[in-house]
FIPA-553952 format. One line per field, with one value per residue (C-alpha): x, y, z; chain. Coordinates in steps of 0.2 Angstrom, whole numbers, plus 5000, padded with zeros to 4 digits. Example, Ala and Ser with C-alpha at 12.3 -4.5 7.8 and 13.67 -1.06 7.14 Angstrom:
! residues 2
u [5062,5068]
v [4978,4995]
w [5039,5036]
mol [A,A]
//
This chain:
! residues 505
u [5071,5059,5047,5032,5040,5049,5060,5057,5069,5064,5057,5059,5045,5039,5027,5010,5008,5025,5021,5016,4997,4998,4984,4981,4984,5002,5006,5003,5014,5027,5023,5025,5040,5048,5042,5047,5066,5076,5092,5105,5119,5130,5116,5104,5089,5085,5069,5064,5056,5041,5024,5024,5010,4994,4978,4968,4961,4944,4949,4932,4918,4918,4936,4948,4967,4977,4994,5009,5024,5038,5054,5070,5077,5095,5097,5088,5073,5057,5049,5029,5015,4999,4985,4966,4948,4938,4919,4914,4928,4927,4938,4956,4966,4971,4989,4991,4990,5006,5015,5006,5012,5000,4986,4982,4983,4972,4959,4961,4957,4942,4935,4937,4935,4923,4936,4935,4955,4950,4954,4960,4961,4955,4943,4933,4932,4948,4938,4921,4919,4907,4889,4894,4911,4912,4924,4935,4929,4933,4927,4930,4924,4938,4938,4933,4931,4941,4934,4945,4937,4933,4931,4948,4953,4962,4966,4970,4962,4948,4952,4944,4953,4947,4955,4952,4960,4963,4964,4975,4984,4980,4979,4972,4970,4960,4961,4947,4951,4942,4932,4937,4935,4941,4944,4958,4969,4954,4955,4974,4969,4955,4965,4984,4991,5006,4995,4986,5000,5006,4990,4988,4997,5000,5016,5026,5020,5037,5039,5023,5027,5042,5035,5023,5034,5046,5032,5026,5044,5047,5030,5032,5052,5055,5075,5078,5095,5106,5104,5084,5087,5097,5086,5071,5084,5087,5068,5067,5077,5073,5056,5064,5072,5059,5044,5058,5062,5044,5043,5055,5047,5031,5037,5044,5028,5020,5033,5029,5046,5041,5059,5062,5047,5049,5064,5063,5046,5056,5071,5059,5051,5067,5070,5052,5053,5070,5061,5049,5062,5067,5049,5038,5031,5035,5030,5036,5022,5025,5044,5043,5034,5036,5050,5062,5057,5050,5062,5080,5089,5105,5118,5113,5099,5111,5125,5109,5101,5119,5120,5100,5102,5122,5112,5097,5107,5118,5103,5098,5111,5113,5094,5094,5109,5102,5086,5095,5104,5089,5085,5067,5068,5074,5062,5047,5055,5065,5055,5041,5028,5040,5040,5054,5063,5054,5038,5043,5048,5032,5020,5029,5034,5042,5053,5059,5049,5056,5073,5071,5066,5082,5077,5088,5078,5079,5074,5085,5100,5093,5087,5097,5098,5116,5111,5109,5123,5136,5133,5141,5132,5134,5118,5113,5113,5106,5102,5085,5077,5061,5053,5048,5067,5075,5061,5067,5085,5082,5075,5090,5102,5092,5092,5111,5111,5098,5109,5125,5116,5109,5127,5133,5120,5122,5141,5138,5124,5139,5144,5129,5124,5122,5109,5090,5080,5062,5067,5047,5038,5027,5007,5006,5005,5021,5022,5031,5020,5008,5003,5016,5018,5027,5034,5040,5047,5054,5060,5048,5052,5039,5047,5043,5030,5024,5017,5012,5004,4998,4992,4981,4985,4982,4994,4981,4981,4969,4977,4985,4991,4999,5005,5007,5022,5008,4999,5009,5013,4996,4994,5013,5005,4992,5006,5018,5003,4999,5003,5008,4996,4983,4992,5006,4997,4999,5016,5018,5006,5020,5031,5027,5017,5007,4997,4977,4976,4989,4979,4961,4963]
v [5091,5105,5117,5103,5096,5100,5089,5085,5074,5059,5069,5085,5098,5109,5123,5117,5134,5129,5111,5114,5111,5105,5098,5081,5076,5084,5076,5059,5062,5068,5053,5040,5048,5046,5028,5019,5018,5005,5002,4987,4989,4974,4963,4972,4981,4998,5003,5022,5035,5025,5029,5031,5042,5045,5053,5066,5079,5089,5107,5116,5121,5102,5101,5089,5091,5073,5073,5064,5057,5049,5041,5043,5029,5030,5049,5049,5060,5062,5072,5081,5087,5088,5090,5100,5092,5105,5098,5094,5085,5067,5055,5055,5042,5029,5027,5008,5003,5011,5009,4992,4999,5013,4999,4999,5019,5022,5012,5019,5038,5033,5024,5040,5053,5044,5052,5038,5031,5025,5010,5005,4986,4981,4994,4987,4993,4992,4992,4996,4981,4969,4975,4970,4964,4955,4940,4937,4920,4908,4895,4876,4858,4857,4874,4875,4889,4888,4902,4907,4918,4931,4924,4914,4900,4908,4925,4935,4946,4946,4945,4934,4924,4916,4903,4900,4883,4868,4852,4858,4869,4888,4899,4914,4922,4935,4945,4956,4965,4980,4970,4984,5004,5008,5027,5029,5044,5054,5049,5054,5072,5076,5068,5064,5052,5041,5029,5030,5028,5015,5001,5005,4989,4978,4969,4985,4998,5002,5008,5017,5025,5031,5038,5047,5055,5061,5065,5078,5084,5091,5099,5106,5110,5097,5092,5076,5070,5058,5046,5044,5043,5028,5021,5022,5013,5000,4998,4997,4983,4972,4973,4969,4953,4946,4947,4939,4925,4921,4920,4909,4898,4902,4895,4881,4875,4877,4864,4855,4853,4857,4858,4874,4881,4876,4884,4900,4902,4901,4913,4925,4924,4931,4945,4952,4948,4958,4974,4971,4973,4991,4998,4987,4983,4966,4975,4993,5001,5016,5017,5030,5048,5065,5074,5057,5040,5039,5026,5027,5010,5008,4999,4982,4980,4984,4971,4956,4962,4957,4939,4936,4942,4933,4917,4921,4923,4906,4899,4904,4903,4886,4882,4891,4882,4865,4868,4871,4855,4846,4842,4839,4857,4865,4857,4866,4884,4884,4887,4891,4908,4915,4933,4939,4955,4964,4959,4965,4981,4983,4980,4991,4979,4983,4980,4963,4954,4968,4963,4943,4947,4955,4974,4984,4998,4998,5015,5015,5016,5026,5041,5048,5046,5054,5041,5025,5032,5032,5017,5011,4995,4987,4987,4970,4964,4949,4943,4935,4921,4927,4913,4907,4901,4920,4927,4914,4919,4939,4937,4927,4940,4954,4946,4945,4962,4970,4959,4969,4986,4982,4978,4994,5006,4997,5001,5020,5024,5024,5040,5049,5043,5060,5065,5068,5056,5066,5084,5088,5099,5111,5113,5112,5130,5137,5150,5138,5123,5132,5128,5112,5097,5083,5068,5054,5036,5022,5004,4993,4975,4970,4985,5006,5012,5029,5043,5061,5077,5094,5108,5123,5141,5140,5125,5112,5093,5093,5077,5063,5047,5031,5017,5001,4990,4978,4989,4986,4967,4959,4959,4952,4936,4935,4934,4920,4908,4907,4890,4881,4870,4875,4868,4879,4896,4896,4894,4908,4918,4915,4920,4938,4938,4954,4964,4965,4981,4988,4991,4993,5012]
w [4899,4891,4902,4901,4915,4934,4944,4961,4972,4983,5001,4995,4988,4975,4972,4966,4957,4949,4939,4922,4915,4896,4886,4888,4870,4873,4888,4883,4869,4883,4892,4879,4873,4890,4896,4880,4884,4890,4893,4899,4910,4912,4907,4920,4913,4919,4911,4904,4915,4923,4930,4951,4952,4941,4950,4949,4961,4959,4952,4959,4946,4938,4934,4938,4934,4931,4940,4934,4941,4932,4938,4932,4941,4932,4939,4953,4950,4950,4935,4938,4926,4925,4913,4917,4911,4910,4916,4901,4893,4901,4889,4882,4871,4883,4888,4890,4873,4872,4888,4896,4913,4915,4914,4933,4936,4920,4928,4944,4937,4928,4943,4953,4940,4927,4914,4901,4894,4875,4869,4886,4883,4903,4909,4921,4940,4951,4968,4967,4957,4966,4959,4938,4937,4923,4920,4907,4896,4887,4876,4871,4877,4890,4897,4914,4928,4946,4958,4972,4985,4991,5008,5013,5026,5040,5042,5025,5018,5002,4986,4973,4959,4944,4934,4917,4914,4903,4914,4927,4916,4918,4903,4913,4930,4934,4951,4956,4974,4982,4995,5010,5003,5019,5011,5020,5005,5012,5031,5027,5022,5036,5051,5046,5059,5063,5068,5053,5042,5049,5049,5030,5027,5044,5034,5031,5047,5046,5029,5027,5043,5039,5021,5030,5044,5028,5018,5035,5037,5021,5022,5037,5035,5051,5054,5059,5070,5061,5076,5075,5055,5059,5070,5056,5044,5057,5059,5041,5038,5050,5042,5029,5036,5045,5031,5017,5031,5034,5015,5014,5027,5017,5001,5009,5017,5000,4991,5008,5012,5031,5040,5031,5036,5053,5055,5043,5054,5070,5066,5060,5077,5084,5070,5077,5092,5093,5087,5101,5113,5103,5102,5111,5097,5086,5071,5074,5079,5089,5083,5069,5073,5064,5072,5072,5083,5101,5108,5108,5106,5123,5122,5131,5120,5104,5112,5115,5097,5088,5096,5094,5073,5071,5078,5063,5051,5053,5053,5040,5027,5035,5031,5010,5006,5012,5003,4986,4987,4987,4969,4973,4979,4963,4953,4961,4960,4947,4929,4940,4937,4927,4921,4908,4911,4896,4902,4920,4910,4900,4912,4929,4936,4956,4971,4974,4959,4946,4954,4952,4935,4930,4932,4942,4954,4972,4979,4993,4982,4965,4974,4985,5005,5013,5028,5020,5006,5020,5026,5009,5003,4986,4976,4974,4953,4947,4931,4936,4929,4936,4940,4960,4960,4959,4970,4984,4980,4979,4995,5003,4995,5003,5023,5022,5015,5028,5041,5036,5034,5055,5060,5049,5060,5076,5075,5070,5083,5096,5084,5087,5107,5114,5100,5100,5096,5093,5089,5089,5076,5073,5066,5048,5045,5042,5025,5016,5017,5006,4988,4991,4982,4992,4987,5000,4991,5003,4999,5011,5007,4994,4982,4983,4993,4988,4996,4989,4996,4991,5001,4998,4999,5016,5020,5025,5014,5001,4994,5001,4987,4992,4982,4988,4976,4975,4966,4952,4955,4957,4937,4936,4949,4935,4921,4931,4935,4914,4908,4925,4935,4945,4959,4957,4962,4982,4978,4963,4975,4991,4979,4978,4995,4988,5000,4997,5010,5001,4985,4995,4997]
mol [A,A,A,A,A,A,A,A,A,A,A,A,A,A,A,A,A,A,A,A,A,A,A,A,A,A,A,A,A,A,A,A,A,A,A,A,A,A,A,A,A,A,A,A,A,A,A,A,A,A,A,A,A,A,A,A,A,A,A,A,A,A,A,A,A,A,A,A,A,A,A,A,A,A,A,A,A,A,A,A,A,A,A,A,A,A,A,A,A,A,A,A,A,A,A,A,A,A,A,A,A,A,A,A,A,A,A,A,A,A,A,A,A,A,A,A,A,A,A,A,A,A,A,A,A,A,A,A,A,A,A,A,A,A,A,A,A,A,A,A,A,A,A,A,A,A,A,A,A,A,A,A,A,A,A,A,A,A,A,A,A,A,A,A,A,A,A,A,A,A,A,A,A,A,A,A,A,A,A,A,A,A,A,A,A,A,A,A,A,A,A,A,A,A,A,A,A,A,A,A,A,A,A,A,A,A,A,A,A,A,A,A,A,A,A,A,A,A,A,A,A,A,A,A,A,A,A,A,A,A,A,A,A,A,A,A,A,A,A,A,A,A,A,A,A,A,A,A,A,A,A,A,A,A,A,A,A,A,A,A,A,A,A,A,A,A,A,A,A,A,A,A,A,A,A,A,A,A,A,A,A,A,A,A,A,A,A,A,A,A,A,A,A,A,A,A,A,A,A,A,A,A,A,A,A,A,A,A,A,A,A,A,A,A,A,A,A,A,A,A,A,A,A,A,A,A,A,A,A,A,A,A,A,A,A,A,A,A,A,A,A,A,A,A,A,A,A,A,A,A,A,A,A,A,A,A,A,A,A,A,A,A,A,A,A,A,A,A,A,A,A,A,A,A,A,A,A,A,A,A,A,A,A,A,A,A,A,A,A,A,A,A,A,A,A,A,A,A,A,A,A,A,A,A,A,A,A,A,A,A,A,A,A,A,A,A,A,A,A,A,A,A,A,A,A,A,A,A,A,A,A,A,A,A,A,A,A,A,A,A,A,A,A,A,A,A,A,A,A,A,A,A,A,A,A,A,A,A,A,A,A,A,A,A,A,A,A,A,A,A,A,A,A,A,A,A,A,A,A,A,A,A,A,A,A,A,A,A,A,A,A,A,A,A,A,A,A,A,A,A,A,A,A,A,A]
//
């Protein structure tokens, strides 16, 4: 790797005054260079270095300076650089022509930044969209409109989808979000909180807790006891466990096969319902907190937790195998909202829909974590079909794998009993957590949720960026639903069960 790039690991941290500044025009030579790659391991794709953070950040005196993120999945490593626009400079050649996957992040930048990506083949807004959004049309006798939205039954959130179809045949969806601005990468950098970071996205409080609390700790040079980091990795697969069991039960209600969502909905009850008794919370809340986790886990609740989760998980297997015997079943997942691996490679795709699709990157195992690596768990490989079946089957896979990870950390906890659980901090103002640029990656169960930060010379946040997995998958819902019915969307869409907060920022 040259000097137009630095290397940072997962939760670790660089100097800001360290990460190179190149010309645009050079860096997206780099980048192109870099992305383009791809290469197959037993039959399992592993795409090139690929984008996890693009964003910009005013540089004073009408200047803005692009920030870049690659991962190298296959070493395990992030690589940084950056490129400045000087005021009046406020276009560059667009990236997405050549690497589809930057398409999301290009668009993001020019909303906030009004730098202008040319020939970017989709600019239009990406949340500040609702004044003159226009849609995507088309022509012919039989073409007709379907609108979906904003405003939903029951109780999720707004999001508005237009359907471009022929007859009930869908040629094209188009997903327009930003209903909430709800600003919250600025409320991150004025008043930083747990209890912030962990109601960005109500489905995964545990993950975007624990990137947070990582992200702080490297910052602010914080150790954490081995016990509380177990706890967290408990935590975070439990909320793994439950969300893939409701999906289960959620795709199954949409094929209206209504004994599975019946029971997937009950077992998941007692996965949560569990983590209540642990934190007091059924969704974690509370758990995680800088400094390590404010509840310690004793030994009758462990004992009761095993029986609770042995039960769930009988149940479970039980429940999937009886579905997938049922040929009526199969009919409706498999061949359905099907995305191919190099499309899920072109287009960034991540998390559990990369993985059903045949890509192979799961942060929890790529980039190293010496307490999830001791716990010695097999990666889990499939050759994905990436259609609704392999979603549903990635997901199975990965419950019996968080199930074996839980009775892995329940066992070792013993190990560790006389251990803090909170080791406490201090105030962000420390000499090393100046001119700092952090960078904290977890695996929650939708696929890797990201979380950066940078400080001044005086060590307080002048920028906060988060992505959300969804942030990359929502155009991959848009590719699957092409060419199946109209009728087949709430089922695609439960199939990837992606988060609107997520990517409302």
């Amino acid at each position: 790797m040259n000097l137009n790039w630095i290397k940072i690991k997962n939760n670790s941290k660089i100097s800001l005054l360290d990460i190179p500044i190149l010309d645009i025009s050079d860096l997206r030579i780099e980048i192109i260079s870099l992305c383009r790659d791809s290469v197959t391991q037993d039959g399992i794709v592993l795409s090139g270095f690929r984008p996890v953070g693009f964003f910009g950040k005013d540089w004073g005196r009408g200047d803005t300076r692009l920030f870049v993120v690659l991962a190298d999945d296959k070493n395990g490593v992030f690589y940084v650089s950056s490129a400045l626009f000087k005021a009046g400079i406020r276009e560059y050649d667009a990236l997405t022509p050549e690497i589809p996957a930057f398409h999301m992040f290009e668009r993001e930048f020019f909303e906030e930044f009004n730098i202008k990506p040319l020939n970017h083949p989709w600019l239009k807004p990406l949340r500040k969209n609702q004044d003159d959004y226009k849609f995507f049309e088309m022509d012919g006798e039989e073409i007709h409109q379907v609108a979906v939205g904003p405003i939903h039954a029951g109780v999720i959130e707004p999001g508005h989808f237009r359907f471009m179809c022929n007859g009930e045949t869908v040629y094209h969806l188009e997903i327009m979000l930003g209903y909430q601005h709800r600003g919250v990468e600025k409320l991150m950098v004025q008043r930083p909180s747990n209890r912030l970071a962990e109601s960005i996205c109500g489905d995964s409080v545990v993950a975007y807790n624990l990137a947070y609390s990582r992200l702080m700790e490297t910052i602010k040079g914080v150790s954490v006891s081995t016990k509380a980091q177990l706890i967290r990795l408990l935590a975070l697969e439990m909320e793994r466990a439950a969300i893939h069991i409701g999906d289960l039960g959620a795709i199954a209600g949409d094929i209206a096969y209504l004994m599975g969502a019946s029971v997937f909905g009950a077992t998941r009850t007692l996965v949560i319902n569990t983590m209540l008794e642990f934190s007091g919370s059924r969704f974690g809340r509370g758990l995680i907190t800088i400094g390590g986790v404010n509840f310690d886990i004793e030994n009758e609740k462990i004992q009761r937790a095993k029986k609770t989760l042995e039960k769930v998980e009988k149940d479970v297997r039980r429940m999937v195998k009886t579905m997938l015997k049922n040929s009526s079943v199969v009919s409706r997942l498999e061949k359905t909202g099907t995305i191919s691996t190099e499309r899920a490679v072109e287009i960034g795709l991540t998390g559990l829909a990369a993985r059903a699709s045949g890509v192979n990157i799961d942060s929890r195992f790529d980039f190293f974590d010496k307490h999830f690596n001791a716990l010695n768990v097999e990666k889990i490989h499939l050759k994905g079909t990436g259609d609704v079946n392999a979603r549903f089957k990635i997901r199975y896979k990965e419950i019996l794998q968080s199930f074996s990870i839980i009775r892995k950390i329940f066992d070792r906890l013993k190990d560790y009993e006389k251990e803090p659980v909170n080791c406490g901090y201090e105030v962000l103002s420390k000499e090393n957590s100046k001119d700092v640029f952090a960078i904290s990656v977890v695996e929650g169960w939708r696929g890797e949720v990201v979380h950066i930060a940078m400080t001044d010379a005086q060590g307080r946040l002048t920028r906060y960026k988060i992505k959300d997995p969804s942030f990359n998958n929502w155009y991959g819902l848009a590719l699957a639903v092409r060419n199946n019915g109209v009728s087949d969307f709430p089922l695609c869409n439960k199939s990837f069960n992606l988060s609107y907060c997520g990517c409302d920022l």
